[in-house]
N, C-alpha and C positions, 0 to 999 in steps of 0.2 A: 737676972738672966731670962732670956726670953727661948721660950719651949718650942719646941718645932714640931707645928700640926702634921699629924697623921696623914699621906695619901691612901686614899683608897684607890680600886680600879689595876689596871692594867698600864704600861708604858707602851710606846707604837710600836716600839721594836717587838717586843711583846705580841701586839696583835695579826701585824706583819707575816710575825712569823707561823702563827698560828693560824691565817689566811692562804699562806703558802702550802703549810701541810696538807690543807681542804682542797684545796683545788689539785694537790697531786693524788690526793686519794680520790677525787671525784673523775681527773682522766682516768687513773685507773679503770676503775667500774667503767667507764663510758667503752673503753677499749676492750673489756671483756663482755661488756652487752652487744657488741659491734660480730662477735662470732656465736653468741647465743642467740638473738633474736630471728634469723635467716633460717635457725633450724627447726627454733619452735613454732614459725608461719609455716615451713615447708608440714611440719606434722602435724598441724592443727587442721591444715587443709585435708591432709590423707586421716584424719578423725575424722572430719564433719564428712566425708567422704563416704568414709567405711559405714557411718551411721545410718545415712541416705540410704544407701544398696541394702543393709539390715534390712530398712525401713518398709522397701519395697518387697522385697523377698518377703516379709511378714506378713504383708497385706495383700501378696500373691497369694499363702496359702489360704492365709483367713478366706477372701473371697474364692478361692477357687480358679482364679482368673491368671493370665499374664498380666504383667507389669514390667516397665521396660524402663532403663536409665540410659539418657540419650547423654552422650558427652557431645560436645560442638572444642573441637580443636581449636577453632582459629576465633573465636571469643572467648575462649580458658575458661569454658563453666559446663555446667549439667544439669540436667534434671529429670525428675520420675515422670515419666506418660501413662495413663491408666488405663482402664480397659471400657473407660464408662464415657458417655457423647456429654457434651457440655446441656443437651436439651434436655437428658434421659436417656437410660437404655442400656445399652451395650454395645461397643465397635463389635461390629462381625469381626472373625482374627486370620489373618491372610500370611501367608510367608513373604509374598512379595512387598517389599518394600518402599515399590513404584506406587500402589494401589494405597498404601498407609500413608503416605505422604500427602497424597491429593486428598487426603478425608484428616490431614492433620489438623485444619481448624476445627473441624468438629468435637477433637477428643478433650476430656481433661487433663490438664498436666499443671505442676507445678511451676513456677517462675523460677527463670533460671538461675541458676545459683553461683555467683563467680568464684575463681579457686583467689587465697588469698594473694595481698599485694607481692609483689614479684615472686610467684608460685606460677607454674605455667602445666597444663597437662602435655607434657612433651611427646606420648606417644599409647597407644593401645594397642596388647595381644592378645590378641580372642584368636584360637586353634593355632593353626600357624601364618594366619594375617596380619601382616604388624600397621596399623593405622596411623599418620602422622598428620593426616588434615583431613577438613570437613566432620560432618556430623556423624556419629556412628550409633547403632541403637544396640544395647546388649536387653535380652529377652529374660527376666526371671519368670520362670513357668509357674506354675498352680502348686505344682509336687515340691519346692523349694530347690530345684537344680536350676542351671546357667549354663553357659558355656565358660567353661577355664578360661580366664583372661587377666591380663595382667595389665595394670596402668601405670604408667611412671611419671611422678611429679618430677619437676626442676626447679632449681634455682639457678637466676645468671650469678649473684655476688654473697660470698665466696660461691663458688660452680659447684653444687652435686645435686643428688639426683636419693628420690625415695621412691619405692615400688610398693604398690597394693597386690597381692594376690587374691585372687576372687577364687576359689573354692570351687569346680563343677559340679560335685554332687550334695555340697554342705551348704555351698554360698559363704563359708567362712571364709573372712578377712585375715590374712598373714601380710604384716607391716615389714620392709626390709629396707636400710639404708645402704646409701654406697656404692660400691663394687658389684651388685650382688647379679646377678644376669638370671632370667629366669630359661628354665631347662624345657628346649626345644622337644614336642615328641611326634614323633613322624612313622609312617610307615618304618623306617630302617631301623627304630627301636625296636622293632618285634620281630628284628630276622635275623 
């Protein structure tokens, strides 16, 4: 009588099939990372965000000095401007805006910082200004206040939208997604 050797291993129907179940659990995940990663660029951006303006506000009191975070709309990025000349010194500190601008080479400032891939800074309210293009400077002072303003990140895919609140007299950052619209105050609040 001749014995019939043992196979070890798997048969292909076998493998087949166990190839199949991997790749339907692998679209799975792929199609649940496809609505999670658009949310966590949009908040990573409104973190490294929040950090920067911290950053600046801290080393406004420390020195005693303004410190400014320029956003530039229409390159989707920002950065801290200081109070100090690239040679030495001190910028003299002007309201005008005209006059800061012609003396911008001389100042130090940070490299600009892009918001993440398809993150776009869609818009800025500082008082009741609402900014949607060009460069805008918000002022953190020496005392740690600002001006209340609000920035709204975007996303084009899926479409929404995250807001930073900037804090006037804290400088605290309040994160909000969605829906959320920030509340207008105006002369007519107070009458």
């Amino acid at each position: 009588m001749i014995a019939r050797a043992r196979r070890a291993g798997f048969s292909l129907v076998e493998l087949i099939l166990v190839v199949a179940l991997m790749m339907l659990a692998a679209s799975a995940i792929a199609v649940n990372l496809d609505t999670i990663v658009p949310q966590a660029r949009i908040e990573s951006g409104a973190r490294m965000l929040a950090s920067d303006i911290a950053a600046a506000r801290a080393s406004a009191i420390a020195q005693g000095l303004s410190y400014w975070i320029e956003y530039d709309l229409r390159e989707n990025s920002y950065r801290i401007a200081t109070p100090f000349r690239k040679n030495g010194g001190i910028m003299p500190y002007r309201k005008s805006r005209v006059e800061d601008v012609m003396e911008e080479e001389e100042r130090v400032t940070t490299n600009w910082k892009p918001m993440p891939a398809e993150v776009r800074i869609a818009s800025i309210r500082a008082g009741t200004n609402v900014y949607t293009s060009g460069i805008h400077r918000i002022e953190m002072r020496p005392n740690g206040n600002t001006i209340e303003h609000v920035i709204q990140l975007e996303r084009a895919n899926p479409p929404g939208s995250f807001y930073l609140l900037i804090q006037g007299l804290t400088g605290f950052v309040q994160f909000f997604s969605g829906d959320w619209q920030p509340e207008v105050v105006d002369e007519k609040s107070f009458g």
